[in-house]
C-alpha positions in Angstrom: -1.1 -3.6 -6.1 0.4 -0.8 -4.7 0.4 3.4 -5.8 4.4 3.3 -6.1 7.6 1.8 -6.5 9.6 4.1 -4.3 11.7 3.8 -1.5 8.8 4.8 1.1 7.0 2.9 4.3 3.9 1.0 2.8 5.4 0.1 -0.4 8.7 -1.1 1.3 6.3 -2.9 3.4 4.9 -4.6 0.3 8.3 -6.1 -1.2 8.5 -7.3 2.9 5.2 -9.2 2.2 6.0 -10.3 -1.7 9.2 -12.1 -0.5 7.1 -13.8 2.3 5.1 -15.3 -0.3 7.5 -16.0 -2.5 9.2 -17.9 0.0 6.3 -19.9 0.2 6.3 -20.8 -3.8 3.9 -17.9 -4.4 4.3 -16.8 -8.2 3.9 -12.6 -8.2 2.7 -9.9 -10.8 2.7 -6.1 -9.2 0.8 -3.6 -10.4 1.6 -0.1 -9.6 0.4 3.3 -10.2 3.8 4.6 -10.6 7.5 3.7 -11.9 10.2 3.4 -9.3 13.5 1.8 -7.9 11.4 -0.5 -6.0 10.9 -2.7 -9.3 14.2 -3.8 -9.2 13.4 -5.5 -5.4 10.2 -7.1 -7.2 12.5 -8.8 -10.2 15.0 -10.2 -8.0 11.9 -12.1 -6.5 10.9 -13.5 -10.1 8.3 -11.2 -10.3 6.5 -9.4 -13.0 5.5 -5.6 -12.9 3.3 -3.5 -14.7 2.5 -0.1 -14.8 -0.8 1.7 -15.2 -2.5 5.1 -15.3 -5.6 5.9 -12.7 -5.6 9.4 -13.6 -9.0 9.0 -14.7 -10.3 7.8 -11.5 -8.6 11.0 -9.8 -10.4 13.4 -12.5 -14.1 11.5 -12.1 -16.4 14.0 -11.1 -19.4 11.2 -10.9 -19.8 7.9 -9.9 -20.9 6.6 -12.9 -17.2 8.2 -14.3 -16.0 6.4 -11.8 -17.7 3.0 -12.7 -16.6 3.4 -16.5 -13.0 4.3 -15.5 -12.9 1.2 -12.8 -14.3 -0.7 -15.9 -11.5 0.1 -18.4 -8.8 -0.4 -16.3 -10.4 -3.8 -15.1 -9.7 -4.5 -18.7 -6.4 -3.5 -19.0 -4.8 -5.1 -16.0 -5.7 -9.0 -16.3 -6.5 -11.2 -13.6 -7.7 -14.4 -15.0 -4.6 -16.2 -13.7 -4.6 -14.3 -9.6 -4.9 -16.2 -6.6 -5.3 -13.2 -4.3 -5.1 -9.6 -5.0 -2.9 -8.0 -2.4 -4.2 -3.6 -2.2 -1.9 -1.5 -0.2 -2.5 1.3 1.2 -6.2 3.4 0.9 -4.7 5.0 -2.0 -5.0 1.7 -4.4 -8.9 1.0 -3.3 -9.2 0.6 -7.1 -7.2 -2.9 -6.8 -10.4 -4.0 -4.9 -12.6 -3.4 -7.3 -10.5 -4.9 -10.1 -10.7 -8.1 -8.1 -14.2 -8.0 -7.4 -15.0 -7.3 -11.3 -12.7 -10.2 -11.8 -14.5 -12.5 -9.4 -10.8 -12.6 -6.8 -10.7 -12.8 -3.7 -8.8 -9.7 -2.7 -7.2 -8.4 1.0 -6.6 -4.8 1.8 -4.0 -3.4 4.0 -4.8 -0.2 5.7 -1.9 2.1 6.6 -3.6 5.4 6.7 -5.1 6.6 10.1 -7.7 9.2 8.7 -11.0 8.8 7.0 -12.0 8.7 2.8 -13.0 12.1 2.7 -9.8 13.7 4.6 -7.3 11.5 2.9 -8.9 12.0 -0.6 -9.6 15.9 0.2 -8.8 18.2 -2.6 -8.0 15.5 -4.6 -11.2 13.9 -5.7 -14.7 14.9 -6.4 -16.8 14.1 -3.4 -19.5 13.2 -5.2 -17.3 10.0 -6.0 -16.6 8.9 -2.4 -19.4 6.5 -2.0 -17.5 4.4 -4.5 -14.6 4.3 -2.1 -16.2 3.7 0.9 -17.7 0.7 -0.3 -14.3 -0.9 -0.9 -13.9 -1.5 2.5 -17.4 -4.0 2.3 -16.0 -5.2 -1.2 -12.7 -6.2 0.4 -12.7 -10.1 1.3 -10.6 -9.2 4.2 -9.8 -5.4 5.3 -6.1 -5.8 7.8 -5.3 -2.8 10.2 -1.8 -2.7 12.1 -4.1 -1.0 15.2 -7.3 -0.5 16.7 -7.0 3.3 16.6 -6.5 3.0 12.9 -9.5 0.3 12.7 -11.4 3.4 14.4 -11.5 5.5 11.5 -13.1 3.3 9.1 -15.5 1.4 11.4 -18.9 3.2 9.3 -17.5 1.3 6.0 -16.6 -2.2 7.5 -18.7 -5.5 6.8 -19.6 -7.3 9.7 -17.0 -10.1 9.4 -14.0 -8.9 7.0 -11.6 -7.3 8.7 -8.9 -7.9 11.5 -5.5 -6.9 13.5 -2.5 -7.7 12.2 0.4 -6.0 13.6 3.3 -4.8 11.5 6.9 -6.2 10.9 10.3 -5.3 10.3 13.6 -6.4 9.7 15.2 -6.2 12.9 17.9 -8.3 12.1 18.9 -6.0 8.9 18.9 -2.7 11.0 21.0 -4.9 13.6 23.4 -6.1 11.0 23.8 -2.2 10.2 24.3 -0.8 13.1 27.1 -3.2 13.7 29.1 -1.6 10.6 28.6 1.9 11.7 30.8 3.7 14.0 29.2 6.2 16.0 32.1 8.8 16.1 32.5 8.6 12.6 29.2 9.1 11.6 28.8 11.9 14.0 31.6 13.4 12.1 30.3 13.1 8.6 27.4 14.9 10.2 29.6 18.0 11.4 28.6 17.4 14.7 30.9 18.2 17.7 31.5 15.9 20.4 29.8 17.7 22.6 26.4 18.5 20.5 23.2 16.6 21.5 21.7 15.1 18.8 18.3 14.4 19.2 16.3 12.0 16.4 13.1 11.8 16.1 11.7 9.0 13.7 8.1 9.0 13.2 4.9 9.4 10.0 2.5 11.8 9.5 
């Protein structure tokens, strides 16, 4: 599950993770929030994808909106056949749910370093934040890249569900890039003199 299918960190991170498992003989549906170029990635993998709506789980005002929204969209996206159900990102808590409903085991990948009720600020009722916090307990297994993100969502963990697991990347790929690019002529299709300092910096809100 994942909350788009666009060229951005977590669900890049995703199609990273899908071709692990397909690798491994793993058969994959994705489920996604929103449309995007990203679909393509997931086909060439043999994989299915479906959109669906959660607009109705952003407009809840109430948890018991929220439980009857969870419910229909537990009925629309079928899990009978799932092994495990993959949630990235806090934004796609709702995959947790689907899975519990559906009786799947389910493991969540937290990329977000903030807490429910700043990421969701503005954008949800908070009268329906005890339904996300509980994912976190729902969640067979909760994975963090670091502690300092683990930090943020200690008040909502289960004793024994959740772990470390450090992020990857392609090295090799941005390698095999690099080695195609030459550095004067990129700095010239960036108008840059030869004397200019250019100074990168890469990071994430």
């Amino acid at each position: 599950f994942t909350h788009n299918l666009s060229h951005e960190g977590a669900p890049l991170f995703l199609v990273e993770l899908a071709r692990e498992y397909r690798s491994a003989g793993a058969r994959l549906h994705v489920v996604s929030a929103s449309d995007g170029p990203l679909a393509a990635a997931y086909h060439k993998l043999g994989a299915t994808h479906q959109i669906v709506s959660t607009r109705r789980l952003q407009q809840s005002l109430e948890n018991r909106d929220m439980q009857q929204a969870l419910a229909d969209l537990a009925r629309e996206v079928d899990l009978g056949a799932t092994d495990l159900v993959v949630a990235n990102t806090l934004s796609v808590w709702w995959a947790v749910h689907l899975a519990k409903h559906a009786g799947k085991p389910s493991l969540f990948y937290l990329h977000e370093s903030t807490t429910p009720a700043t990421f969701y600020l503005g954008h949800m009722s908070p009268r329906t934040l005890p339904v996300i916090e509980s994912t976190f307990r729902l969640a067979g297994c909760v994975s963090f890249l670091t502690e300092s993100t683990r930090s943020y969502y200690r008040p909502w963990l289960g004793r024994d569900n959740h772990g470390i697991n450090p992020g990857w990347i392609d090295v090799a790929a941005i390698d095999s890039q690099l080695a195609k690019l030459d550095r004067s002529t990129l700095r010239h299709s960036l108008g840059l003199h030869p004397d200019t300092r250019l100074v990168v910096n890469v990071g994430s809100v």
